[in-house]
C-alpha positions as CSV (number, residue, x, y, z in Angstrom):
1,X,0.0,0.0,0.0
2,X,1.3,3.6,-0.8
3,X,1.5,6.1,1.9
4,X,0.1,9.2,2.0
5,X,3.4,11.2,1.5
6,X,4.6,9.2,-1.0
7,X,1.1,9.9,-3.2
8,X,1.4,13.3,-2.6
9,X,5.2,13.4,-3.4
10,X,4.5,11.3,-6.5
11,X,2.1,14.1,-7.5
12,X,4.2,17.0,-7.3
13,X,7.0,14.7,-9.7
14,X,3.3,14.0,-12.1
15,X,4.5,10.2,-11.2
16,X,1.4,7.3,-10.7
17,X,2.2,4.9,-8.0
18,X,1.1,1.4,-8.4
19,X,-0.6,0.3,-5.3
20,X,-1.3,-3.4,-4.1
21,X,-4.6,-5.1,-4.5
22,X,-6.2,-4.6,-0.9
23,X,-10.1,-5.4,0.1
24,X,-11.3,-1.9,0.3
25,X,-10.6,-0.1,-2.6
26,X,-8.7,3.5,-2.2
27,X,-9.7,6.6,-3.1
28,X,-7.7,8.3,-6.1
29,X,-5.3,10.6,-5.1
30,X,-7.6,13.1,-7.3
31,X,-11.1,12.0,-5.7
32,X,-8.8,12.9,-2.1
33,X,-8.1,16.2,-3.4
34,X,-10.4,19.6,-3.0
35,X,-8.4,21.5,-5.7
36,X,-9.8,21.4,-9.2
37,X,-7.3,19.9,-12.1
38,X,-6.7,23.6,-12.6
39,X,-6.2,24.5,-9.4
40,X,-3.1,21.5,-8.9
41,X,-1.4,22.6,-11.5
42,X,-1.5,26.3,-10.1
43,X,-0.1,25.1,-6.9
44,X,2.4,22.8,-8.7
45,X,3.7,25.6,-10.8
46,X,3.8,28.0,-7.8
47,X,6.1,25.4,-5.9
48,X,8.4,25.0,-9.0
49,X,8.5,28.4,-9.3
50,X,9.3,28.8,-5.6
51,X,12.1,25.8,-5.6
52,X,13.9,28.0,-8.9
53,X,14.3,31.2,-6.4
54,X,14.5,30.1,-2.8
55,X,17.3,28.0,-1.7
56,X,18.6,27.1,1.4
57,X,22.0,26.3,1.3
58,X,24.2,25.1,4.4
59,X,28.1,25.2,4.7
60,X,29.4,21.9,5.5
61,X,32.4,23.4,6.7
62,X,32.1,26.4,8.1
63,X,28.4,25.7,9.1
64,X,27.1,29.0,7.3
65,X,23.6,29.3,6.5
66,X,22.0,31.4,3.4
67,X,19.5,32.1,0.6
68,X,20.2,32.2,-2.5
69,X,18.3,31.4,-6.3
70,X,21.1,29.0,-7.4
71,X,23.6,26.4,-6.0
72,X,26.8,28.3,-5.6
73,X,29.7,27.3,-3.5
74,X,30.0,29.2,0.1
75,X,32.2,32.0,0.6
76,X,34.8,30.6,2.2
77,X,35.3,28.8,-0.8
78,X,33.7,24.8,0.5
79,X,31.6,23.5,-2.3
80,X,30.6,21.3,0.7
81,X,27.3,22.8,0.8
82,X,24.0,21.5,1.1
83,X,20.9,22.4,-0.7
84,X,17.6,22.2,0.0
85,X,14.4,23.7,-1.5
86,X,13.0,26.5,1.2
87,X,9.1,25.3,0.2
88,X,9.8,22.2,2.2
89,X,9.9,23.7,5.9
90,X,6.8,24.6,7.4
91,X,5.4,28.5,7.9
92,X,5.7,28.9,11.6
């Protein structure tokens, strides 16, 4: 059976995930959702959009921290650095 997260991962990737027969048949990702066809792909778009300009880069060795639009190496010169997309932590 296919988790949650891993539906909802496969549809920002526009991936299907096979699931495995079970007694109760599961809901389509789509039939789960309450954002039109239209709507999804706004939202998709938006977080594409968002991963292109909002980076959150860590310095493996020196441990700094910034935000930047593209993977660059730190400024004392490590190109130990690691990237992540700023859309995946939460609003506080």
């Amino acid at each position: 059976m296919v988790d949650k997260h891993e539906q909802w991962q496969a549809s920002l990737e526009g991936k299907r995930l096979s699931q495995q027969p079970s007694s109760r048949q599961q809901p389509s990702l789509h039939q789960q959702s309450h954002l039109s066809l239209e709507e999804l792909q706004q939202w998709q778009s938006s977080i594409e959009e968002a991963n292109r300009h909002n980076i959150w880069c860590h310095c493996r060795t020196c441990d700094r921290e910034w935000i930047a639009s593209t993977h660059a190496p730190c400024e004392c010169g490590s190109r130990s650095v690691e990237y992540i997309a700023c859309w995946q932590f939460p609003d506080d």
